[in-house]
TORROFI-510463 format. One record per residue: residue number from 1; residue in three letters; y negated, x, z negated of N, C-alpha, C in turn. Coordinates in pm, 1 decimal. Each point is the difference from the previous one (the first is absolute). Layout:
<pt><i>NUM</i><aa>ala</aa><n_c2>Y</n_c2><n_c1>X</n_c1><n_c3>Z</n_c3><ca_c2>Y</ca_c2><ca_c1>X</ca_c1><ca_c3>Z</ca_c3><c_c2>Y</c_c2><c_c1>X</c_c1><c_c3>Z</c_c3></pt>
...
//
This chain:
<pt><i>1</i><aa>unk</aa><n_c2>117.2</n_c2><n_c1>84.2</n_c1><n_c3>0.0</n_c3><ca_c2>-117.2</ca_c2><ca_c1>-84.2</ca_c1><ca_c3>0.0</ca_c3><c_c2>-123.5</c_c2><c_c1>88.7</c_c1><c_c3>0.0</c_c3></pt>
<pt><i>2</i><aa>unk</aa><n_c2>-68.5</n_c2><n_c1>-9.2</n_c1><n_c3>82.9</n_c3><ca_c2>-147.0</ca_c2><ca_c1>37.7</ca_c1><ca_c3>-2.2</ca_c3><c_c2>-148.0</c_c2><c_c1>-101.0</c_c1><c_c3>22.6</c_c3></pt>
<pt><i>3</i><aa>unk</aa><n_c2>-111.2</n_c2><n_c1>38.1</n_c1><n_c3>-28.9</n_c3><ca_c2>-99.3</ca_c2><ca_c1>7.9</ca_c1><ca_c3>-30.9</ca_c3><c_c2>-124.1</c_c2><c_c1>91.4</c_c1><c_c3>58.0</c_c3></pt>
<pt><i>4</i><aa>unk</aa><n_c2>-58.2</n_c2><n_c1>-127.3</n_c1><n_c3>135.1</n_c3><ca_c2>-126.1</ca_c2><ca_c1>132.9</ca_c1><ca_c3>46.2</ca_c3><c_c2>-121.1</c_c2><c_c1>-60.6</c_c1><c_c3>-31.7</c_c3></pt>
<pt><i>5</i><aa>unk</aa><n_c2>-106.4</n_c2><n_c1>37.4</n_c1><n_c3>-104.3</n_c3><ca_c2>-122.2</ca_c2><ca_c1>-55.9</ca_c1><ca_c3>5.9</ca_c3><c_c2>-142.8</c_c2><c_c1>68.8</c_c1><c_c3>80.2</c_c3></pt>
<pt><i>6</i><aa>unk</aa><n_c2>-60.4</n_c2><n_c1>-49.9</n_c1><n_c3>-39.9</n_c3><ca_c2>-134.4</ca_c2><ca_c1>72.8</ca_c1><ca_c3>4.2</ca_c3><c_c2>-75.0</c_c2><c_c1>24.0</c_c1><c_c3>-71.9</c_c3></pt>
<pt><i>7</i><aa>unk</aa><n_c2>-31.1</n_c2><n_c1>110.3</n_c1><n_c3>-72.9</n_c3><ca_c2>-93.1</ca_c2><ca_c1>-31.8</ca_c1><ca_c3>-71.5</ca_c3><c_c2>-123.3</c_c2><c_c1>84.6</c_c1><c_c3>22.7</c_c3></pt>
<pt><i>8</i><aa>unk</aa><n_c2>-120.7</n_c2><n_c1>2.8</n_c1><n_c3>-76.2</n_c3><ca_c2>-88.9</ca_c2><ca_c1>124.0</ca_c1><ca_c3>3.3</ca_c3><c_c2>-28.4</c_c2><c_c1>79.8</c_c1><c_c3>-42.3</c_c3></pt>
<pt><i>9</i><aa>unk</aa><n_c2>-138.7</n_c2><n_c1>87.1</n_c1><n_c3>-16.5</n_c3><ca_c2>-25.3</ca_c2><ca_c1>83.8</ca_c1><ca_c3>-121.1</ca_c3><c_c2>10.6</c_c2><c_c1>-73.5</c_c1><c_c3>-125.6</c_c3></pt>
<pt><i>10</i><aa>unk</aa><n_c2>18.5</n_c2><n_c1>96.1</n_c1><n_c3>-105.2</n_c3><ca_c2>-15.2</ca_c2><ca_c1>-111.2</ca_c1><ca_c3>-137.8</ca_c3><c_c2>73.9</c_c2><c_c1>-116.5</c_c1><c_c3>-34.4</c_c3></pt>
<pt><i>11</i><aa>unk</aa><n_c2>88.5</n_c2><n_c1>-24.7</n_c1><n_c3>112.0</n_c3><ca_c2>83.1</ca_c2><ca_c1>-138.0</ca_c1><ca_c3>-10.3</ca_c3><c_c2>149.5</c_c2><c_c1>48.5</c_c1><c_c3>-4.7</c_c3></pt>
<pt><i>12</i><aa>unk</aa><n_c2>75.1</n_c2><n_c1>-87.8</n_c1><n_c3>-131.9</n_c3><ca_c2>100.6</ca_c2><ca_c1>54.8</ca_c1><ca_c3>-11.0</ca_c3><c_c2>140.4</c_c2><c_c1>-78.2</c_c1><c_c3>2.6</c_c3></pt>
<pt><i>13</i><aa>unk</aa><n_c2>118.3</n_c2><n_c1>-9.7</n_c1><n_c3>-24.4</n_c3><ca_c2>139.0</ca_c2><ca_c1>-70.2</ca_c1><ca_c3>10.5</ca_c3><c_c2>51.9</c_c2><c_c1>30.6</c_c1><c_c3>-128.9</c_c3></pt>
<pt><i>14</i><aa>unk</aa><n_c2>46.5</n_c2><n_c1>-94.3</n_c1><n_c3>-70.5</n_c3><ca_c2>100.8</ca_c2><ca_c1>8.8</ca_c1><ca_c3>-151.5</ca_c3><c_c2>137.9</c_c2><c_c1>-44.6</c_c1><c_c3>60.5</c_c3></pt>
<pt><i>15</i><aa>unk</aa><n_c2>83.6</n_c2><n_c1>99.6</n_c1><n_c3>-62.4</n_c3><ca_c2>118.0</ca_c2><ca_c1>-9.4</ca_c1><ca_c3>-21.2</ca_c3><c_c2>62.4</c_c2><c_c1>-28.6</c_c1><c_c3>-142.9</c_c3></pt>
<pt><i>16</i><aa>unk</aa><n_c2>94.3</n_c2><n_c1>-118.2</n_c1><n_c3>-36.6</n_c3><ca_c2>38.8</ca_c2><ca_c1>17.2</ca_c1><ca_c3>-109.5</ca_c3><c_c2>155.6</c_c2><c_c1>-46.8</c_c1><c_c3>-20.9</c_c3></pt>
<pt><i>17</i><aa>unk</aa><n_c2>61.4</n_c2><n_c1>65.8</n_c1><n_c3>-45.4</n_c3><ca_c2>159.7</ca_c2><ca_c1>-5.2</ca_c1><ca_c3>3.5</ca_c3><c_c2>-3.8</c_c2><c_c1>-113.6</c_c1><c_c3>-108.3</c_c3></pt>
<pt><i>18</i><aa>unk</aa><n_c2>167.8</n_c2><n_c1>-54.3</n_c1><n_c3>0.1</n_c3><ca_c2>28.9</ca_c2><ca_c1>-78.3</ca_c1><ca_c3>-75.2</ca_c3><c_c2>8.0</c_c2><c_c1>25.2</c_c1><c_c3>-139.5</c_c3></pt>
<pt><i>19</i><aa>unk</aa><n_c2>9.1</n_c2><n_c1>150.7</n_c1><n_c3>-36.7</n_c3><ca_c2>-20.7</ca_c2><ca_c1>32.6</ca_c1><ca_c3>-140.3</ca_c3><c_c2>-155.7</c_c2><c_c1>-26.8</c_c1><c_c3>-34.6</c_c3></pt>
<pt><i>20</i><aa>unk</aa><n_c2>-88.0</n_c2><n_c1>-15.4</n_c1><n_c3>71.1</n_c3><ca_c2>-136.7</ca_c2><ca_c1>19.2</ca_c1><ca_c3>-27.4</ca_c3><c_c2>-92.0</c_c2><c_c1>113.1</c_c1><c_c3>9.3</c_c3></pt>
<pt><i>21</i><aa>unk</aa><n_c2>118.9</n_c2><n_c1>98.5</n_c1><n_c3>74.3</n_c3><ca_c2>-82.3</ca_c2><ca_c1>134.6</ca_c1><ca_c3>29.5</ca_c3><c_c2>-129.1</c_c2><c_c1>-78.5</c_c1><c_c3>150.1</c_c3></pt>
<pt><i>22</i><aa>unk</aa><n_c2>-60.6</n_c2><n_c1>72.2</n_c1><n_c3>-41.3</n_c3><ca_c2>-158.4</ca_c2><ca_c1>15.5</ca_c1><ca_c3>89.6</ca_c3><c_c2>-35.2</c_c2><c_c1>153.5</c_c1><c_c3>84.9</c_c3></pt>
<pt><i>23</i><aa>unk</aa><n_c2>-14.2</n_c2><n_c1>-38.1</n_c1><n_c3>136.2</n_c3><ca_c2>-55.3</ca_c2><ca_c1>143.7</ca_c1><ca_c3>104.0</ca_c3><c_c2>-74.4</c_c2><c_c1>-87.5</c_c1><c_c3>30.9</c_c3></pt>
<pt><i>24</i><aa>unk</aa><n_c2>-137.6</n_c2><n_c1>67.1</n_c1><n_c3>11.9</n_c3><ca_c2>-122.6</ca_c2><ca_c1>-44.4</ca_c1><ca_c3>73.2</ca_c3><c_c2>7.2</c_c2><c_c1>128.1</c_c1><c_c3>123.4</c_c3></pt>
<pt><i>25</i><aa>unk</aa><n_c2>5.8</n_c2><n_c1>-38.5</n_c1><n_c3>115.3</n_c3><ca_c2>-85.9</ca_c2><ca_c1>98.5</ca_c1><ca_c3>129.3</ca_c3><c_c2>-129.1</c_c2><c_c1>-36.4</c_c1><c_c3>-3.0</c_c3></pt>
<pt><i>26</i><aa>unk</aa><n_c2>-110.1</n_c2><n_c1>111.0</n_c1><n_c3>28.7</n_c3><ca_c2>-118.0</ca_c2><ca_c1>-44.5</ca_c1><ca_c3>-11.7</ca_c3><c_c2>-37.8</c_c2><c_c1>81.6</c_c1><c_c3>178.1</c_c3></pt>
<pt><i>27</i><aa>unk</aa><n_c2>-90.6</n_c2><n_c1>-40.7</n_c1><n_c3>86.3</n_c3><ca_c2>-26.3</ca_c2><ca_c1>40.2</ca_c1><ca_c3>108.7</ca_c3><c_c2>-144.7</c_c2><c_c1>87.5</c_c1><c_c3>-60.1</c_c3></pt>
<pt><i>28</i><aa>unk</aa><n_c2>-56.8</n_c2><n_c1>84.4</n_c1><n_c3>-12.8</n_c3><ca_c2>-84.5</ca_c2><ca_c1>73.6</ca_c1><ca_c3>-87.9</ca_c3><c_c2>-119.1</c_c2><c_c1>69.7</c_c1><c_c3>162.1</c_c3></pt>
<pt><i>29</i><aa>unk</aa><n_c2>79.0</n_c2><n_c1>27.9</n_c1><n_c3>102.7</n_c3><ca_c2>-51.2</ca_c2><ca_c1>43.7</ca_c1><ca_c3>113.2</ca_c3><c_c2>60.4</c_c2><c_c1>9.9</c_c1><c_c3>116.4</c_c3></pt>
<pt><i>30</i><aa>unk</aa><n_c2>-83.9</n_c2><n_c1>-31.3</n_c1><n_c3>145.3</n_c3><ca_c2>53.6</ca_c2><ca_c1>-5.6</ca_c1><ca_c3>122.0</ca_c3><c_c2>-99.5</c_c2><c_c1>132.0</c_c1><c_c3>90.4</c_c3></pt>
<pt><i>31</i><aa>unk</aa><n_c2>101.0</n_c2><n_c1>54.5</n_c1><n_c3>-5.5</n_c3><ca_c2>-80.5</ca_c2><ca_c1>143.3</ca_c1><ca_c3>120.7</ca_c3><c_c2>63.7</c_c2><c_c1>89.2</c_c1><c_c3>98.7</c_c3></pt>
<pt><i>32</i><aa>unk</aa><n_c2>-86.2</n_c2><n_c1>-52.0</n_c1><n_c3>115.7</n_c3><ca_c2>125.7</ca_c2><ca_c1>99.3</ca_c1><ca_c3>155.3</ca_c3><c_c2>98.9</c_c2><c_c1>-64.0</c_c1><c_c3>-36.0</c_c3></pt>
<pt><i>33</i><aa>unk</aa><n_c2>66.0</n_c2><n_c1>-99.2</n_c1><n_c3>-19.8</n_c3><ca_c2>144.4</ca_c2><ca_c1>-83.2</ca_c1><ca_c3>-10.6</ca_c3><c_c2>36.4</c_c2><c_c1>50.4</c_c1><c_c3>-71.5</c_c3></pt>
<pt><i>34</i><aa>unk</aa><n_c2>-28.8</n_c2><n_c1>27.5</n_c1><n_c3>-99.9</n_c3><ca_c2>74.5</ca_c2><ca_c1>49.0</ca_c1><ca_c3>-163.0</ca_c3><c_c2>-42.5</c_c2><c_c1>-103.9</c_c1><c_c3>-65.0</c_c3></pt>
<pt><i>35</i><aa>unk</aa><n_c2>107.7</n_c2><n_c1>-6.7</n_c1><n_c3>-113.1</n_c3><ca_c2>-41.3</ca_c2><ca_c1>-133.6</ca_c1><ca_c3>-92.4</ca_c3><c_c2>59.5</c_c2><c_c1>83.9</c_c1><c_c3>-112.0</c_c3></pt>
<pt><i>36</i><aa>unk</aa><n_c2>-93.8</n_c2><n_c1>-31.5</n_c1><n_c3>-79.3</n_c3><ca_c2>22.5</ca_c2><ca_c1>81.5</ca_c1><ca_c3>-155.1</ca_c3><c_c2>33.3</c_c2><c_c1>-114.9</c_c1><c_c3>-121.8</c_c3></pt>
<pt><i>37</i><aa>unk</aa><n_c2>95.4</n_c2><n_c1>41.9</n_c1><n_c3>-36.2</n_c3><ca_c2>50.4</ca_c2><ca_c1>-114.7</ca_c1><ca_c3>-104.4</ca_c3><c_c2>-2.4</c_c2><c_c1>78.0</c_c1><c_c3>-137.0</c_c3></pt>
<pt><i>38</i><aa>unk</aa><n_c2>-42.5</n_c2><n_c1>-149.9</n_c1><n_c3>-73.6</n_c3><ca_c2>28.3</ca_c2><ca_c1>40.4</ca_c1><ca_c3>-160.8</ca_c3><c_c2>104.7</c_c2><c_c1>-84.7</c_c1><c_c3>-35.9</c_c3></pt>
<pt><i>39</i><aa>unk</aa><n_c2>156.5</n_c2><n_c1>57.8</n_c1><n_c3>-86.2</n_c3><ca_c2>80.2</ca_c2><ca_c1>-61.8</ca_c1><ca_c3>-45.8</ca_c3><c_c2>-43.9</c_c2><c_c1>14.9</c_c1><c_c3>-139.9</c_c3></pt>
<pt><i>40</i><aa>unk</aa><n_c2>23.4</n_c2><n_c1>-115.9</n_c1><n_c3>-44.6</n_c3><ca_c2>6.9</ca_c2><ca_c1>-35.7</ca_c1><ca_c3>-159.1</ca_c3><c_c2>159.0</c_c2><c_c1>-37.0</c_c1><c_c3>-75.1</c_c3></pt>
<pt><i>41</i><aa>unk</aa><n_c2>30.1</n_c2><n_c1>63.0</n_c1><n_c3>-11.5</n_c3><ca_c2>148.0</ca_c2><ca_c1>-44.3</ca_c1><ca_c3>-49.2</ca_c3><c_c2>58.4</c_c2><c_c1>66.1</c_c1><c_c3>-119.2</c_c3></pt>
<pt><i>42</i><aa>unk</aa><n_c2>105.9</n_c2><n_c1>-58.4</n_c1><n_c3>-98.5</n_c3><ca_c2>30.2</ca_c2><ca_c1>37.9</ca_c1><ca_c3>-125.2</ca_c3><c_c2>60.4</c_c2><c_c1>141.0</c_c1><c_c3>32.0</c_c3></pt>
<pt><i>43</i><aa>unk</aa><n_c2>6.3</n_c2><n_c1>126.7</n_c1><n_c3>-124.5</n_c3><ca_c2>56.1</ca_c2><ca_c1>45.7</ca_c1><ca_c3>41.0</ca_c3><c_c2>176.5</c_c2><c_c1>48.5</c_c1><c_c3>41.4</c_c3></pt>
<pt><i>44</i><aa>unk</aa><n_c2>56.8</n_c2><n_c1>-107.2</n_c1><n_c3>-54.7</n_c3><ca_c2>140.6</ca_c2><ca_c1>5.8</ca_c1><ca_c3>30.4</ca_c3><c_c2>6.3</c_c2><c_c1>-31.3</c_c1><c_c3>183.8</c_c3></pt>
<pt><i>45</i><aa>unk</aa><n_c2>-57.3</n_c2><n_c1>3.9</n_c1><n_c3>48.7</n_c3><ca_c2>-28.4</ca_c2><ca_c1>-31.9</ca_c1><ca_c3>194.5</ca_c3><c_c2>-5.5</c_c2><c_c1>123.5</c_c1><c_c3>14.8</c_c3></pt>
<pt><i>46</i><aa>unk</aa><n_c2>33.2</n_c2><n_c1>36.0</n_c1><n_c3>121.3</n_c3><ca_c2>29.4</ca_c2><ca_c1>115.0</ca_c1><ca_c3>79.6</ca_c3><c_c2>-88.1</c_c2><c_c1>-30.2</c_c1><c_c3>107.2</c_c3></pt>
<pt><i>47</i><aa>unk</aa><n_c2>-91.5</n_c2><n_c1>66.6</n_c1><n_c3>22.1</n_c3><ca_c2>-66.8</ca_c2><ca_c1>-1.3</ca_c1><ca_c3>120.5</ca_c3><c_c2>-6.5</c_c2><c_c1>118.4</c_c1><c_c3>82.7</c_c3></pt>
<pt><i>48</i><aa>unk</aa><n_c2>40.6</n_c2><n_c1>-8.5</n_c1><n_c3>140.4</n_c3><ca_c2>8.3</ca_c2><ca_c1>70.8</ca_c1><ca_c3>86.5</ca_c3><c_c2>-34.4</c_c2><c_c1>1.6</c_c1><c_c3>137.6</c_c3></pt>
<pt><i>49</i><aa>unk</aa><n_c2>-71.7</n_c2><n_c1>87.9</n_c1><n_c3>17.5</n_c3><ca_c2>8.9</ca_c2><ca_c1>-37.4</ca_c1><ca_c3>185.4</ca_c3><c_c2>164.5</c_c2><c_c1>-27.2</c_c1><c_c3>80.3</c_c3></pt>
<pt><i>50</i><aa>unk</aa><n_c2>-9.4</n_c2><n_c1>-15.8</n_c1><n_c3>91.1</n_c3><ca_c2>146.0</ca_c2><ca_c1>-70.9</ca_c1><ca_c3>38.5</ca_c3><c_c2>8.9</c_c2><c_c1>142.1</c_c1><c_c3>55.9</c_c3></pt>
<pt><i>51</i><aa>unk</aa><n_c2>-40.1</n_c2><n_c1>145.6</n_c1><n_c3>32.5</n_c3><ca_c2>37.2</ca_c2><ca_c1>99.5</ca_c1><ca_c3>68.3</ca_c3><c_c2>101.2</c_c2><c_c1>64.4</c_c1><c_c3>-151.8</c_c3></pt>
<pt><i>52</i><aa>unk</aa><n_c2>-81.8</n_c2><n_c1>-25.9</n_c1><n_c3>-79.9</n_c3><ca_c2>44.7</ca_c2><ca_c1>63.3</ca_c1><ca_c3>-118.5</ca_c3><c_c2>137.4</c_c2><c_c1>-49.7</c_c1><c_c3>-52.5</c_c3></pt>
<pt><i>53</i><aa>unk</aa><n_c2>8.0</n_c2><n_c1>-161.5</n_c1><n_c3>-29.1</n_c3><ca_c2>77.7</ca_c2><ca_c1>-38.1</ca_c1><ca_c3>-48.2</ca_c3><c_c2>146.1</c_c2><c_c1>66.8</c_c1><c_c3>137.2</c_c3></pt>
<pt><i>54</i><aa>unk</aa><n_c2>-61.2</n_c2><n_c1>-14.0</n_c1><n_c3>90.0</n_c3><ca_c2>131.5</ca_c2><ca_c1>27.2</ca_c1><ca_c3>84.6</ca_c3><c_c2>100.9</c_c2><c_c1>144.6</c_c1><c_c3>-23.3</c_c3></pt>
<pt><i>55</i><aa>unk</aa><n_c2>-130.2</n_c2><n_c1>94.3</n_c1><n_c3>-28.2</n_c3><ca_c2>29.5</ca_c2><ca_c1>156.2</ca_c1><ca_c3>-41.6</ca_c3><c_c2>114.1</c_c2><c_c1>-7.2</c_c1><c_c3>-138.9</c_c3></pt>
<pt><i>56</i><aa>unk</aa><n_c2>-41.3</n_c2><n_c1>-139.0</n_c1><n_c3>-78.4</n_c3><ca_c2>60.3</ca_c2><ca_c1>40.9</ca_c1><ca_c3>-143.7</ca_c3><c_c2>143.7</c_c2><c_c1>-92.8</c_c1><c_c3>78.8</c_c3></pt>
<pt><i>57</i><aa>unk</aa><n_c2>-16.7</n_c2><n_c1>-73.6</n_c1><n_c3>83.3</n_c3><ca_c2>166.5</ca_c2><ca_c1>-91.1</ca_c1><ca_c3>-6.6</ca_c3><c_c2>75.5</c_c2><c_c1>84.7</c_c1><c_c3>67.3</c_c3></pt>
<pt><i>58</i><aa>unk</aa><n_c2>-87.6</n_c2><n_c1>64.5</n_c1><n_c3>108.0</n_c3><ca_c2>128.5</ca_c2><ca_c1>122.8</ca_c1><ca_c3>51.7</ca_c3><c_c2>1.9</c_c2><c_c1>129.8</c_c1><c_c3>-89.0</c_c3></pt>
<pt><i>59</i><aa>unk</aa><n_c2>-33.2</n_c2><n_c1>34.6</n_c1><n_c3>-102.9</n_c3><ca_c2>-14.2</ca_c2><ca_c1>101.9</ca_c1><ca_c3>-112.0</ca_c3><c_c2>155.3</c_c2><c_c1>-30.8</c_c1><c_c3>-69.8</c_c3></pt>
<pt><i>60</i><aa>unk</aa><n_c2>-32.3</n_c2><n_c1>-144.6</n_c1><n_c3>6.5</n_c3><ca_c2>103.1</ca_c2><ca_c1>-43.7</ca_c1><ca_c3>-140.1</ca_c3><c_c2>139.1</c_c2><c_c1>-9.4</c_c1><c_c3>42.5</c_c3></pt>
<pt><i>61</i><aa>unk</aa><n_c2>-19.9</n_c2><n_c1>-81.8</n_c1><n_c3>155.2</n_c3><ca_c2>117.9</ca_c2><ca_c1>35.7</ca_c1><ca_c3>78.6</ca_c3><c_c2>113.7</c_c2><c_c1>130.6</c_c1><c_c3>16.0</c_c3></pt>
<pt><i>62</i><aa>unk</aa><n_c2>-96.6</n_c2><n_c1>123.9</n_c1><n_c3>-10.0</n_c3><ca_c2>29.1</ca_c2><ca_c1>111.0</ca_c1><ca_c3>39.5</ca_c3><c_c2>75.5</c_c2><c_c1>49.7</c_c1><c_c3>-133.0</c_c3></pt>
<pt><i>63</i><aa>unk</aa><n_c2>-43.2</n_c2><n_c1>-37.6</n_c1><n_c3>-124.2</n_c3><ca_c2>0.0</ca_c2><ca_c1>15.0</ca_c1><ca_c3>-103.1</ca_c3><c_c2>157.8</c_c2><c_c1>-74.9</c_c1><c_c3>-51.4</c_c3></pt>
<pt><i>64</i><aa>unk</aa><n_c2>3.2</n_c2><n_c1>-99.8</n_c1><n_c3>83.5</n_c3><ca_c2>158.7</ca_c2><ca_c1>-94.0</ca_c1><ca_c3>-7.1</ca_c3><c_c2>51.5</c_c2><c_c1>72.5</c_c1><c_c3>69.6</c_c3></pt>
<pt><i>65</i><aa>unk</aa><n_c2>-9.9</n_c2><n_c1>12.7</n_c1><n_c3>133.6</n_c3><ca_c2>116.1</ca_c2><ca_c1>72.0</ca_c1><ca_c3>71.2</ca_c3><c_c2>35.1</c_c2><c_c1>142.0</c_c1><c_c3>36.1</c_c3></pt>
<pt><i>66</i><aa>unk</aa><n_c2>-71.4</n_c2><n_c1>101.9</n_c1><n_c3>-141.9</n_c3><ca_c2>-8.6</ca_c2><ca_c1>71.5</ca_c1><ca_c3>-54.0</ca_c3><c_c2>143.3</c_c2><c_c1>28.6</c_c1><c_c3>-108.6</c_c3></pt>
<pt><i>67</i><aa>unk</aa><n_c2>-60.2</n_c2><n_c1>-74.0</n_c1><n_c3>-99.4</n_c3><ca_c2>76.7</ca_c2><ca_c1>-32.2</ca_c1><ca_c3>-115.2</ca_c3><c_c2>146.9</c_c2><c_c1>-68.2</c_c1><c_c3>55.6</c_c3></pt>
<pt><i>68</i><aa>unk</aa><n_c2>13.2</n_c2><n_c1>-80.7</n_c1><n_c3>101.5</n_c3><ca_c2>101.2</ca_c2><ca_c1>-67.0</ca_c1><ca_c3>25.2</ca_c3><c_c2>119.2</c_c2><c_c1>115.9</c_c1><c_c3>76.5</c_c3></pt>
<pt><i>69</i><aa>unk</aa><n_c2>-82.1</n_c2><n_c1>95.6</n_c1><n_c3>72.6</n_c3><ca_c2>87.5</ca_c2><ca_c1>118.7</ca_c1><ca_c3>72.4</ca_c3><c_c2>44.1</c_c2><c_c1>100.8</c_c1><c_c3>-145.1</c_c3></pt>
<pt><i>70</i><aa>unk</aa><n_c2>-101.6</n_c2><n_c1>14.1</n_c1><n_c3>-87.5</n_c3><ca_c2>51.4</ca_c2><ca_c1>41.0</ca_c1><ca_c3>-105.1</ca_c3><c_c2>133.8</c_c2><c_c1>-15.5</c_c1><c_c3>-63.2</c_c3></pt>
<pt><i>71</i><aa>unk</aa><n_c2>28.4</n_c2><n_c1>-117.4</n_c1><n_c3>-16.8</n_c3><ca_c2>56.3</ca_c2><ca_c1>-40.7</ca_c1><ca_c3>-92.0</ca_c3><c_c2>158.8</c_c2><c_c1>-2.7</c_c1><c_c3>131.9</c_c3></pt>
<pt><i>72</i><aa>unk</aa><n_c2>-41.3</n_c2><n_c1>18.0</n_c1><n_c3>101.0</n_c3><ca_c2>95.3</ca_c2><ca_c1>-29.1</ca_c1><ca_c3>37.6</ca_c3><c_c2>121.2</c_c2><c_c1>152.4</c_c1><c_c3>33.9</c_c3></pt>
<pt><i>73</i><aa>unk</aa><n_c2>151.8</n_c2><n_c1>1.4</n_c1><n_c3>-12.3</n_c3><ca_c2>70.1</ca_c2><ca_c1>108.7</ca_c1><ca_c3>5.1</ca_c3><c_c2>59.7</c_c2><c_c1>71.0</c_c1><c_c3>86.2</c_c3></pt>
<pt><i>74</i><aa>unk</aa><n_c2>-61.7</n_c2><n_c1>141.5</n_c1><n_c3>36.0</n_c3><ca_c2>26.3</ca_c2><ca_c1>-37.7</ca_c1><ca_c3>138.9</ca_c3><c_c2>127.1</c_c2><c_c1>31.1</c_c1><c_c3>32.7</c_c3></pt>
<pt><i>75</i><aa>unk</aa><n_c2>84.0</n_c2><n_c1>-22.8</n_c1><n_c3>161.0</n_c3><ca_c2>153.4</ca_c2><ca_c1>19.4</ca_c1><ca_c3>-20.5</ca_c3><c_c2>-6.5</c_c2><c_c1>145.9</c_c1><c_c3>12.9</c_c3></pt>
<pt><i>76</i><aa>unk</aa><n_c2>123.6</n_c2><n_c1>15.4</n_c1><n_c3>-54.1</n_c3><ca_c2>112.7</ca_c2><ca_c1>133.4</ca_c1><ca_c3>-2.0</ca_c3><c_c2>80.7</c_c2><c_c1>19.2</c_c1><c_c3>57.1</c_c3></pt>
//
């Protein structure tokens, strides 16, 4: 499921989960097609650019099938 709005400078979108956690995006500035955001969010949230988060899922990956060749014996 997604979600495309519009918004502007200064104008912002709330998010709030069913526990009652709260993320505000705030649109703060628009320049040369950059849009600068302010996240507001608790700190148990992980915020990441999506280049980043991708670096840590293939990190962790590597990190499983790492450990998984480890463990494994090799033949004789």
């Amino acid at each position: 499921m997604g979600l495309v709005l519009t918004r502007q400078t200064e104008q912002s979108v709330v998010m709030t989960t069913m526990d009652g956690m709260r993320v505000t995006v705030k649109v703060v500035g628009v320049h040369n097609g950059n849009v600068r955001l302010h996240i507001d969010a608790p700190s148990s949230v992980d915020i990441n650019r999506s280049e980043v988060e991708e670096a840590i899922a293939r990190q962790r990956r590597e990190v499983v099938s790492g450990a998984a060749a480890a463990t494994t014996t090799p033949p004789m």
